[in-house]
C-alpha positions as CSV (number, residue, x, y, z in Angstrom):
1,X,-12.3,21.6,-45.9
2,X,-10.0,19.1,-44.0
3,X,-10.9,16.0,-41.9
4,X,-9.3,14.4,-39.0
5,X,-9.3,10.8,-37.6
6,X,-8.4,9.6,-34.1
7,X,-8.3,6.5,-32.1
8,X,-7.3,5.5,-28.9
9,X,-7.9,3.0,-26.1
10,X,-8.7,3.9,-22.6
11,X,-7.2,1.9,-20.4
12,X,-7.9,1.5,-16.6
13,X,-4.5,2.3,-14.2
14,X,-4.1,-0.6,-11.5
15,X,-2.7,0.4,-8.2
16,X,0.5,-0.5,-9.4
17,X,0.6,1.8,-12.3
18,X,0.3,4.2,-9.4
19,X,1.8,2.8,-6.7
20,X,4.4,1.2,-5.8
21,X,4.2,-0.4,-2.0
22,X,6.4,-2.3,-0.1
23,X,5.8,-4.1,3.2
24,X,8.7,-6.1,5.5
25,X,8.8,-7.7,8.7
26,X,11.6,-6.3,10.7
27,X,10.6,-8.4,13.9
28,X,8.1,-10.5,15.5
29,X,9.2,-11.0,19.2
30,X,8.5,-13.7,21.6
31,X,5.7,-11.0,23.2
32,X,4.2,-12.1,20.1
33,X,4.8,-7.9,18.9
34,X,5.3,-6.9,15.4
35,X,7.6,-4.3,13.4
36,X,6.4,-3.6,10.0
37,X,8.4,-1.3,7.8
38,X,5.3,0.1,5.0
39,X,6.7,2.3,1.7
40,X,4.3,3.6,-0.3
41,X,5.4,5.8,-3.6
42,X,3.0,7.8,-5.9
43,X,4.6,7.0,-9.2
44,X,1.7,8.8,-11.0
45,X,1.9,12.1,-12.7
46,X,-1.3,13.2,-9.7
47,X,-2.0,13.5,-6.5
48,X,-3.0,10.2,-4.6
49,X,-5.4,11.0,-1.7
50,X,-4.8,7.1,0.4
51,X,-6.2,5.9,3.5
52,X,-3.9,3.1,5.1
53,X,-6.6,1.8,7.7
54,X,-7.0,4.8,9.9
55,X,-4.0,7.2,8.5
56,X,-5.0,9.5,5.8
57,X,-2.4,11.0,3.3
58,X,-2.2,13.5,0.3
59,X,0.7,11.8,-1.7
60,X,2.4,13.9,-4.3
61,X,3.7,13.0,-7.5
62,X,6.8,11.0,-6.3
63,X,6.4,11.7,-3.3
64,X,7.5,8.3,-0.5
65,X,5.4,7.2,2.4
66,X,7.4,5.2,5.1
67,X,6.4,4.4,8.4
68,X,7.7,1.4,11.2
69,X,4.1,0.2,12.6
70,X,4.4,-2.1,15.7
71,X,1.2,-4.5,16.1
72,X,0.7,-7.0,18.9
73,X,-0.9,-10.4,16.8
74,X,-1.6,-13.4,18.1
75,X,1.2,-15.1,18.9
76,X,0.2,-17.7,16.2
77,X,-0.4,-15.2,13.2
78,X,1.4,-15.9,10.2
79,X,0.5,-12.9,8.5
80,X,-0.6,-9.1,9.1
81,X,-3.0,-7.3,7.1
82,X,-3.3,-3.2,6.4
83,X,-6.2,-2.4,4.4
84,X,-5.4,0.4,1.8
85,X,-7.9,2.5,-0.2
86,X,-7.2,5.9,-2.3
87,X,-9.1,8.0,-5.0
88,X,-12.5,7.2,-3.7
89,X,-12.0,3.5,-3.0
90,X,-11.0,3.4,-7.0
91,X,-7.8,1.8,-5.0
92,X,-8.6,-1.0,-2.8
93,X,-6.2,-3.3,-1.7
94,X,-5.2,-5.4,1.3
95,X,-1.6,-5.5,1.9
96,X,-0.3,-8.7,3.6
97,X,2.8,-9.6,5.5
98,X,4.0,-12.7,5.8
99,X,5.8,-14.4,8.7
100,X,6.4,-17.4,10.7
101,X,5.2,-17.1,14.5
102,X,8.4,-16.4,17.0
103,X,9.8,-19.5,18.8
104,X,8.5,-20.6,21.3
């Protein structure tokens, strides 16, 4: 007869055990238009269903999101927002980008 002992710890993954994202202003014009440059990574070892506001994806293991989204703001904004969510809403996160507001 033989017995066995195990232990562990569950911990819970953050979105940045799974993801790695990355948001940059590449312009803000004096039409008061933005250019945002948004990488998102799966670093996991799963697939990451995500919703980043209205654009669904199926991200692989490893696999890179990038995309150049242009947003007319107010032409006094300091910041834009882009609401992300993925495995059920388990990820929820508001990505912001920072700026100052174009010359005037």
């Amino acid at each position: 007869m033989s017995e066995t002992e195990s232990y562990g710890k569950v911990v819970n993954a953050t979105t940045k055990d799974l993801l790695d994202i990355d948001a940059d202003l590449l312009s803000f014009d004096a039409a008061c238009v933005t250019n945002i440059e948004i990488k998102i990574k799966n670093i996991a070892d799963v697939e990451i269903p995500i919703k980043l506001d209205e654009k669904k994806l199926q991200l692989s293991p490893g696999e890179l999101f990038s995309e150049v989204v242009t947003r007319k703001v107010s032409c006094e904004a300091e910041q834009v927002n882009f609401h992300l969510i993925g495995f059920n809403s388990f990820i929820d996160e508001i990505i912001i980008v920072s700026f100052d507001p174009p010359p005037t």
